[in-house]
FILO-913117 format. One line per 10 residues: number of its first residue (from 1); their letters; for each residue x negated, y, z negated of N, C-alpha, C. Coordinates in nm, 2 decimals. Example, Ala and Ser with C-alpha at 12.3 -4.5 7.8 and 13.67 -1.06 7.14 Angstrom:
1	AS	-1.32/-0.57/-0.78/-1.23/-0.45/-0.78/-1.32/-0.33/-0.78  -1.28/-0.22/-0.71/-1.37/-0.11/-0.71/-1.29/0.00/-0.79 $
END
This chain:
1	XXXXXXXXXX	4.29/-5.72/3.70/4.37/-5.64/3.61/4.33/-5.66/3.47  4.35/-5.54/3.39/4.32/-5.57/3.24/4.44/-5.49/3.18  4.44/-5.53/3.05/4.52/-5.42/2.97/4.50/-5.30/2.99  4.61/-5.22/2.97/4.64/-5.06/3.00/4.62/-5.04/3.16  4.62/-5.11/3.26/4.63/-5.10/3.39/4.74/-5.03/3.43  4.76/-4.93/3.49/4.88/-4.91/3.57/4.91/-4.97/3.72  5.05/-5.05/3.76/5.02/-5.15/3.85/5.16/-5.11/3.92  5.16/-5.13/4.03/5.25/-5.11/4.14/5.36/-5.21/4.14  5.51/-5.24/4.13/5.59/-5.35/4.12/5.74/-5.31/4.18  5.78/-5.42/4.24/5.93/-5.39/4.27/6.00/-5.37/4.17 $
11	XXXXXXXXXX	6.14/-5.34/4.25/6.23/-5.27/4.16/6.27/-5.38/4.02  6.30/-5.46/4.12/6.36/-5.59/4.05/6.23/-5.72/3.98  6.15/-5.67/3.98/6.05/-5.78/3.94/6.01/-5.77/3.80  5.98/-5.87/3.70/5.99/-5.90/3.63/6.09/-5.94/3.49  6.08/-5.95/3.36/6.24/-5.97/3.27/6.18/-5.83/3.18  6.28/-5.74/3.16/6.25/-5.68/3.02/6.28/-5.73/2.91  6.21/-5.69/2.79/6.21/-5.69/2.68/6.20/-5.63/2.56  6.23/-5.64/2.46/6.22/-5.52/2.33/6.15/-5.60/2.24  6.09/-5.56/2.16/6.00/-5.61/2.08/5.97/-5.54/1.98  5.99/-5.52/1.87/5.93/-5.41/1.75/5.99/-5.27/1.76 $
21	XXXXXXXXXX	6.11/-5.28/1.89/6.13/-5.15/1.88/6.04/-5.11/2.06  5.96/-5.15/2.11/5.95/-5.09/2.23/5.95/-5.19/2.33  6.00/-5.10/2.44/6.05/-5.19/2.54/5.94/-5.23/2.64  5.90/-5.33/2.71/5.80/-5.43/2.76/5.90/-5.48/2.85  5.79/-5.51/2.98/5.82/-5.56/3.09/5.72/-5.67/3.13  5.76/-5.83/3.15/5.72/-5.95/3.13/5.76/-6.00/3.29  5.62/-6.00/3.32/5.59/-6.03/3.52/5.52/-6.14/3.53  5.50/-6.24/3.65/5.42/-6.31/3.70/5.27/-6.20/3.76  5.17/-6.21/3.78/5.09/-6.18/3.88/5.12/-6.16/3.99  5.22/-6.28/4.05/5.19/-6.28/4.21/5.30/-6.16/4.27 $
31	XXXXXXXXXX	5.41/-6.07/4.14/5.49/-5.97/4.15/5.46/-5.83/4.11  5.27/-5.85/4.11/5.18/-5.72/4.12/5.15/-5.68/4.27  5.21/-5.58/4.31/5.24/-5.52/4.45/5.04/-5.44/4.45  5.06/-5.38/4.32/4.87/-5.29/4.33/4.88/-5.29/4.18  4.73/-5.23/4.20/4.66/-5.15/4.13/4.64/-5.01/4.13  4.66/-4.90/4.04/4.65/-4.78/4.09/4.51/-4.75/3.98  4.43/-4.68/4.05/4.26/-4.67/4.03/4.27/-4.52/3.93  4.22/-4.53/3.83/4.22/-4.41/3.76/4.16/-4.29/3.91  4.02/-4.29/3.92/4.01/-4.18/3.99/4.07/-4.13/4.14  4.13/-4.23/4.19/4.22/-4.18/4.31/4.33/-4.09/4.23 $
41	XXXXXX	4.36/-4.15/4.13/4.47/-4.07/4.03/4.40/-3.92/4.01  4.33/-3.91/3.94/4.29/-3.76/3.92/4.26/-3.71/4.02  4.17/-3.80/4.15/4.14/-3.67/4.24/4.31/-3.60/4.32  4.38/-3.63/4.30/4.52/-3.59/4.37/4.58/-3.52/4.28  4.52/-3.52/4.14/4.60/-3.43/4.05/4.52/-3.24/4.05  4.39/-3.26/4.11/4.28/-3.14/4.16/4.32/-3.05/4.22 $
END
């Protein structure tokens, strides 16, 4: 995973947070269900 990843998570997993004014969500790893792949993304948007 890297920054700006979009990633698959339960409802309930991780703590939120606010920070500067925007809100952030603060997880373990092992409460990363996926990865969602940019191109599987666009080919479904076709």
């Amino acid at each position: 995973m890297k920054v700006g990843d979009r990633i698959l998570f339960g409802k309930w997993s991780g703590t939120e947070i606010k920070l500067n004014g925007e809100d952030l969500l603060i997880m373990k790893e092992s409460d990363v269900m996926g990865v969602i792949e940019q191109a599987a993304t666009l080919k479904k948007a076709a």
